[in-house]
C-alpha positions as a printed NumPy array, in Angstrom:
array([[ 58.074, -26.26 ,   2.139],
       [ 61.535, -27.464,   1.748],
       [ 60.98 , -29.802,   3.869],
       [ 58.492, -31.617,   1.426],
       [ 59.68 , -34.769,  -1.019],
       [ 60.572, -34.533,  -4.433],
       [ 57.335, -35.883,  -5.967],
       [ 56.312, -35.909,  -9.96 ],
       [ 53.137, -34.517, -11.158],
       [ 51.117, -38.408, -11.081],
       [ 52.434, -38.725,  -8.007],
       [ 51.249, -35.284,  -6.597],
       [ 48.05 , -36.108,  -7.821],
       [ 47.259, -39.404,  -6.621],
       [ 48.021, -38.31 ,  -2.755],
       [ 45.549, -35.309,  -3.392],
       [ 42.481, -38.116,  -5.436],
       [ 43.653, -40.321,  -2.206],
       [ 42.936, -37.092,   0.512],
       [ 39.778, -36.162,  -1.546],
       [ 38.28 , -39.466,  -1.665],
       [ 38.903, -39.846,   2.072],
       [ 41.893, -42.484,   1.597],
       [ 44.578, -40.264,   3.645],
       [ 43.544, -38.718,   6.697],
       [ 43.08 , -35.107,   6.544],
       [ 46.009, -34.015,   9.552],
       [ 48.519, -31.544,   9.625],
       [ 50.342, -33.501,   7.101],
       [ 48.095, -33.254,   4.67 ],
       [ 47.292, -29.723,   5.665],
       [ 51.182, -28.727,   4.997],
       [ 51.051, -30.778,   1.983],
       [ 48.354, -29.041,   0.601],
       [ 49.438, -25.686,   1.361],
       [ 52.496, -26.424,  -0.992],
       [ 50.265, -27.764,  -3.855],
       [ 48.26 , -24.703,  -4.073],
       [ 51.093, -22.46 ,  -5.395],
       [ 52.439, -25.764,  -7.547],
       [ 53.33 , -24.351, -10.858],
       [ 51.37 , -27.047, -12.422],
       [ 47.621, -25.93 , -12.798],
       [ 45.738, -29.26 , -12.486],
       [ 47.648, -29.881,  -9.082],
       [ 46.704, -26.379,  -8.201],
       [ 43.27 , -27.138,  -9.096],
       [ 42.852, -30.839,  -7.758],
       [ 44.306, -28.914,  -4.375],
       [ 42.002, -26.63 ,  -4.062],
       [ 39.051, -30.105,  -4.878],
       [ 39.877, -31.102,  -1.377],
       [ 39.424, -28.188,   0.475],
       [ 35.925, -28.46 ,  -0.112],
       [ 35.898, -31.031,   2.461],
       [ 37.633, -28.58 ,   5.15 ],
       [ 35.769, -25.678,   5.436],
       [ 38.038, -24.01 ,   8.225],
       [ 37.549, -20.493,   7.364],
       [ 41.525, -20.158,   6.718],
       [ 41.002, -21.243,   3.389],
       [ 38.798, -18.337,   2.485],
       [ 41.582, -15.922,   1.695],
       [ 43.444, -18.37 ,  -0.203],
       [ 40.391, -19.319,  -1.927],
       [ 39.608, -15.539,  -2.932],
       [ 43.171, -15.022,  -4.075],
       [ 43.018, -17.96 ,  -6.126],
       [ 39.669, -16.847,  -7.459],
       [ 41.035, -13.619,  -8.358],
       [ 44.168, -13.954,  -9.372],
       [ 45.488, -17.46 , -11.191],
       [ 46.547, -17.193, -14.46 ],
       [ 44.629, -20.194, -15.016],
       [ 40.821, -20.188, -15.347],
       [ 40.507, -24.104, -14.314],
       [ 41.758, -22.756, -11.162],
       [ 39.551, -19.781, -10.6  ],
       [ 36.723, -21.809, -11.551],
       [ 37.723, -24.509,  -8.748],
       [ 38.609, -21.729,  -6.41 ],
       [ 35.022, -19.797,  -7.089],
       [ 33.354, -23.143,  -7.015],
       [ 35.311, -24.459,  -3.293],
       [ 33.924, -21.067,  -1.8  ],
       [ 30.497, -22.427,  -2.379],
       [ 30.781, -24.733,   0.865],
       [ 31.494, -21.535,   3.407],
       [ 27.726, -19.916,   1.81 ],
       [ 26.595, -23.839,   2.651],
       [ 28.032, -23.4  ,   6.065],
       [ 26.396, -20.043,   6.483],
       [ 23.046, -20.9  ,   5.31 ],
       [ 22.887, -23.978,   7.663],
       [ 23.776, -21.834,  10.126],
       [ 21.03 , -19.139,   9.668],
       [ 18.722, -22.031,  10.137],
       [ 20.39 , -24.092,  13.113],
       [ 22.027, -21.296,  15.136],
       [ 25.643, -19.845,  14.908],
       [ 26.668, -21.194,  18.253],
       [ 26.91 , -24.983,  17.174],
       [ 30.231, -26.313,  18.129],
       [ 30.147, -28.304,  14.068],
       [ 29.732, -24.372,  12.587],
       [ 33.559, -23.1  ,  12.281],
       [ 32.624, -20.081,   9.826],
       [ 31.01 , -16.205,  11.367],
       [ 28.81 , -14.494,  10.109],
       [ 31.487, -12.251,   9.048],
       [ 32.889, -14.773,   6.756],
       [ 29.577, -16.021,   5.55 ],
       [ 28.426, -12.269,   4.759],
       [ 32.364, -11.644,   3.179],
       [ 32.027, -14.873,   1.117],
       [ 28.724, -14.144,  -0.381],
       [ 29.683, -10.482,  -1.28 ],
       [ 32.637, -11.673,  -3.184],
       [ 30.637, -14.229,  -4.868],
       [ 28.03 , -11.618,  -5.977],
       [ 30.44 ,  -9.326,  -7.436],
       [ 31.715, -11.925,  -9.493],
       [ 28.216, -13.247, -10.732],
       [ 26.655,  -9.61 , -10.987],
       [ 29.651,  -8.439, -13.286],
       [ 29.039,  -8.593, -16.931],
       [ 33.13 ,  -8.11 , -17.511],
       [ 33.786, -11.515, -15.453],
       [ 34.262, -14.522, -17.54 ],
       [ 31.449, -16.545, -18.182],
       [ 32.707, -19.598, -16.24 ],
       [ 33.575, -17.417, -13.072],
       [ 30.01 , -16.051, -13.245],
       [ 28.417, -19.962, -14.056],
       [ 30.049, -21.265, -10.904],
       [ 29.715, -18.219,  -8.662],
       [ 25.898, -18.679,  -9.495],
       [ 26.568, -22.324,  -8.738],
       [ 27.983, -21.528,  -5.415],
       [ 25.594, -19.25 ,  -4.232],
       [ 22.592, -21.005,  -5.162],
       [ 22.985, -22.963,  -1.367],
       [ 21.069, -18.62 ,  -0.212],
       [ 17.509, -20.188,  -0.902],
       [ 15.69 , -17.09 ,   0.234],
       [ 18.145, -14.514,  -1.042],
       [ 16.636, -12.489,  -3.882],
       [ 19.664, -11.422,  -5.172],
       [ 20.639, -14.887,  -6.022],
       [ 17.466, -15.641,  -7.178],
       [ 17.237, -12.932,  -9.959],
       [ 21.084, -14.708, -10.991],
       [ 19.353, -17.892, -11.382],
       [ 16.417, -16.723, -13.457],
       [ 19.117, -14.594, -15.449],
       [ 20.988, -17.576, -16.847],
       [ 18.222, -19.758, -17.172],
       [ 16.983, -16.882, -20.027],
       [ 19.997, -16.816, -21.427],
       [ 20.353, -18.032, -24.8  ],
       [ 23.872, -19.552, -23.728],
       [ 23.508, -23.65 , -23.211],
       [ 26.527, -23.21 , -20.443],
       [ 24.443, -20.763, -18.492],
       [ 20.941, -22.758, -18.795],
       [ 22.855, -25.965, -17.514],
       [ 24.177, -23.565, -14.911],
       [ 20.896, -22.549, -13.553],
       [ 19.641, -26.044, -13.573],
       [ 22.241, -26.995, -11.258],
       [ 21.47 , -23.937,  -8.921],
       [ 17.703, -24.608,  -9.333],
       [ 18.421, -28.164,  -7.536],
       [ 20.681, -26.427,  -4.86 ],
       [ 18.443, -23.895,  -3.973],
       [ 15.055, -25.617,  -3.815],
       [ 12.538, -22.754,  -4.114],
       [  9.622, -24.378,  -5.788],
       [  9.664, -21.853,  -8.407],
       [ 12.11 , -23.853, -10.097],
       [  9.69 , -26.605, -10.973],
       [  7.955, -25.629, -13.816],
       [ 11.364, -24.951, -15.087],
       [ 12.93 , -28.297, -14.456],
       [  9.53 , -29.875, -15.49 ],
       [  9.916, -28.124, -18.929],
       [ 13.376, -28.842, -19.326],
       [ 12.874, -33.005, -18.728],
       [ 12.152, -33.318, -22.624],
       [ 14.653, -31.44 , -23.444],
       [ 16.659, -32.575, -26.751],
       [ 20.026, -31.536, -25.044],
       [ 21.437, -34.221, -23.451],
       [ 23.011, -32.265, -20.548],
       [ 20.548, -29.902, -20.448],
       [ 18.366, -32.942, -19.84 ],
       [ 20.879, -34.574, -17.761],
       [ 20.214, -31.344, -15.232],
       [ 16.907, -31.932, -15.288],
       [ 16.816, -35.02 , -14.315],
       [ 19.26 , -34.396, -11.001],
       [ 17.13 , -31.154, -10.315],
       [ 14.088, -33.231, -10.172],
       [ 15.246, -35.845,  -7.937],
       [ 17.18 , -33.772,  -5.969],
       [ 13.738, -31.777,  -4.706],
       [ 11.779, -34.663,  -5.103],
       [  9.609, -33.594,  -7.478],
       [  6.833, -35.937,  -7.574],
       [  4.986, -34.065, -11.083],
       [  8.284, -35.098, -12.549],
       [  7.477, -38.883, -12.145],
       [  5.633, -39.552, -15.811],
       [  8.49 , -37.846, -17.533],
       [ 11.174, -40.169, -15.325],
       [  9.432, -43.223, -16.137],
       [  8.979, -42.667, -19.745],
       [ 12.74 , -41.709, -20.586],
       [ 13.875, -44.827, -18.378],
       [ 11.597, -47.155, -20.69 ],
       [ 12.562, -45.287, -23.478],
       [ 14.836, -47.675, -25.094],
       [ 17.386, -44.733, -27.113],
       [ 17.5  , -43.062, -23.727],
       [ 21.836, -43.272, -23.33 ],
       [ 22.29 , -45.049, -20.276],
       [ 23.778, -42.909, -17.466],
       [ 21.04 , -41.048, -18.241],
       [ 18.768, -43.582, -17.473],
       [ 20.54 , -44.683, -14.683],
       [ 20.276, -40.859, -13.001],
       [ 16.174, -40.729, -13.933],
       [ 16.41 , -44.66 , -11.593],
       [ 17.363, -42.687,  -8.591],
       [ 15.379, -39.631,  -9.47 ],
       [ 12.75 , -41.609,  -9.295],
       [ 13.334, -43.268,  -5.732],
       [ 13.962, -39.788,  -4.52 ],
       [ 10.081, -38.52 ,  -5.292],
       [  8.942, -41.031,  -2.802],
       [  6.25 , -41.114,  -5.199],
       [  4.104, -44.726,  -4.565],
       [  3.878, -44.793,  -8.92 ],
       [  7.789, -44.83 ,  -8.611],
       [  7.711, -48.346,  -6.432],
       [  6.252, -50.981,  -9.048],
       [  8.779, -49.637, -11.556],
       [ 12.25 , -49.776,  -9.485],
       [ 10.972, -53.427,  -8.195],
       [ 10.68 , -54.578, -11.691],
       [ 14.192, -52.865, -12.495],
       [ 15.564, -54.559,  -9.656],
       [ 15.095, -57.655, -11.844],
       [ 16.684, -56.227, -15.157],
       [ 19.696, -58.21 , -17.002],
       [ 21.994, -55.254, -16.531],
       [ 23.671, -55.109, -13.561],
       [ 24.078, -51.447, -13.582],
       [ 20.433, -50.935, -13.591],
       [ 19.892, -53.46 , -10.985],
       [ 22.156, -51.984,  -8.608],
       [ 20.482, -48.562,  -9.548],
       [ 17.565, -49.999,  -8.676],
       [ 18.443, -50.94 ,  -5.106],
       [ 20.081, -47.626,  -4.791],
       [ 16.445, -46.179,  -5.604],
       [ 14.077, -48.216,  -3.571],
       [ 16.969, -47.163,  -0.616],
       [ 15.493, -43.983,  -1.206],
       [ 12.197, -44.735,  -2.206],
       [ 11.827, -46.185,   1.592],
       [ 14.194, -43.13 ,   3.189],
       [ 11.964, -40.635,   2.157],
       [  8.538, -42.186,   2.388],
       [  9.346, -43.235,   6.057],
       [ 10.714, -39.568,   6.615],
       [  7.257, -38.217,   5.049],
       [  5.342, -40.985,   7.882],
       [  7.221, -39.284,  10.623],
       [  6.832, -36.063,   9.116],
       [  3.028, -36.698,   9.575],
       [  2.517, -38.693,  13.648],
       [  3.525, -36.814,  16.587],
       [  6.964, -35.786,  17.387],
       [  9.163, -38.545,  18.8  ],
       [ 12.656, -37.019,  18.5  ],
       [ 14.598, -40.716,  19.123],
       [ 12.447, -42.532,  16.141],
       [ 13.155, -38.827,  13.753],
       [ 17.258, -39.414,  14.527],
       [ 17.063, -42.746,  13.461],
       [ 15.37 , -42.236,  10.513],
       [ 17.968, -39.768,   9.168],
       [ 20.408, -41.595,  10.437],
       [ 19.331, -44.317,   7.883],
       [ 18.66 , -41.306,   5.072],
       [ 22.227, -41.683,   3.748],
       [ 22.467, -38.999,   1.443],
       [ 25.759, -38.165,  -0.363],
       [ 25.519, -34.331,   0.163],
       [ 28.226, -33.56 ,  -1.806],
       [ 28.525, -35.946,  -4.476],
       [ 32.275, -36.176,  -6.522],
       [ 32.562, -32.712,  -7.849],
       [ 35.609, -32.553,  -9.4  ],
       [ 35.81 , -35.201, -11.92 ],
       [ 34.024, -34.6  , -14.809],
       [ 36.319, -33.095, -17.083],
       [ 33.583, -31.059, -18.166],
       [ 33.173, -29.177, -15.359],
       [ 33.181, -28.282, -11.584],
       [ 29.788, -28.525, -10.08 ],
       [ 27.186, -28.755, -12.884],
       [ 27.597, -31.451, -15.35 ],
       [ 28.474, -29.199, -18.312]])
């Protein structure tokens, strides 16, 4: 550690927005670099540290992560740390699906099943913090079939709590069990704007073509603030939904640039997932099904970490 330079706080933070954002290779430099930064004594470093180990899941984070979790004075930081665990349940889930023995799956299932166990107690206790229990709901919400985290997500969507109900929005659109969408239907026309703003992503993120009307109508909808609007523009392209297509077109040709290139953005989509749905439905031609999702360029894991508002969820 001695080894490292003097550096002040901005400067500390710009190599760690840099190694996030994919500027500075992630090598052992970076690795050593990081390792310092966790234990800064500054808690936004600590916490814009721990941001970039979401993209390395190497399970030697996981203890560091769980000690973090537990045991920073700061609750930014346990938040982060609670929040960066949700990649190793990611991990594990896509590895229940596609086989452990996939040379791209670095975590066991000893770590996946360790992970999600810490993550429960944290989200089943009623003496945790209510932000450690919002984003431990958050990061298990990736266990689609697990009823445990299913009950959690029904819990704080009841809850009278606006935190909690944005909260389970958010997990609703990571989990995807369609008993979500009545829920994220309802919650469209909501008069909360984040509330509403979780909506929206929830719909488009399982394409929920019943969600189309209420899209349409709060893009036209001329109070509707606009990154709002923008969000229910790529909503929209990701139903697929053939009412969706007339619309972005005639966005495409809007005065505002913002919308335009929104619009694009959509009809990318729009195309992605109707010619994924074709495929879907002719035989099985495994070279034509690469391509296509080789073209569905997705941004899995959208920038997490800077809203000041919050980790995962908008809130």
């Amino acid at each position: 550690m001695s080894a490292l330079p003097r550096m002040t706080k901005r400067e500390k933070l710009a190599i760690l927005a840099d190694l996030e954002d994919g500027y500075r290779p992630f090598d052992r430099h970076a690795i050593t670099l990081l390792r310092s930064l966790l234990d800064d004594a500054d808690a936004e470093v600590r916490a814009e540290a721990i941001a970039c180990l979401w993209d390395d899941p190497d399970p030697r984070w996981i203890d560091v992560l769980m000690r973090k979790a537990a045991d920073d004075p700061h609750a930014r930081v346990r938040a982060r740390a609670i929040s960066a665990l949700g990649r190793y349940i990611f991990e594990g889930d896509m590895a229940d699906v596609e086989g452990w023995n996939l040379p791209d799956i670095t975590i066991t299932p000893a770590d996946y099943a360790r992970v999600t166990d810490f993550l429960l107690r944290i989200a089943q206790n009623p003496e945790e913090g209510l932000s450690a229990r919002r984003y431990a709901i958050e990061a298990l919400a990736f266990r689609s079939d697990d009823p445990q985290v299913l009950d959690l997500i029904e819990w704080a969507y009841q809850q009278r709590e606006r935190r909690l109900k944005i909260s389970a929005l958010f997990a609703m659109s990571r989990n995807g069990n369609p008993r979500w969408t009545e829920y994220i239907l309802a919650e469209l026309r909501n008069p909360e704007p984040q509330i509403q703003y979780e909506a929206v992503r929830a719909a488009g993120e399982l394409g929920l073509r019943e969600a189309v009307p209420a899209l349409i109508e709060i893009i036209r909808h001329k109070g509707t603030p606009k990154p709002l609007r923008l969000l229910c523009i790529y909503a929209l392209g990701q139903t697929g939904d053939e009412r969706a297509l007339p619309i972005l077109e005639r966005l495409t040709r809007s005065r505002d640039h913002d919308v335009r290139d929104a619009a694009y953005d959509a009809l990318d989509e729009w195309y992605s997932v109707t010619e994924m749905e074709q495929l879907a439905d002719e035989p099985y031609d495994e070279a034509a099904v690469e391509a296509a999702a080789d073209a569905f360029e997705t941004d899995a894991f959208p920038d997490l970490w800077t809203e000041e508002t919050g980790t995962f969820s908008k809130n």
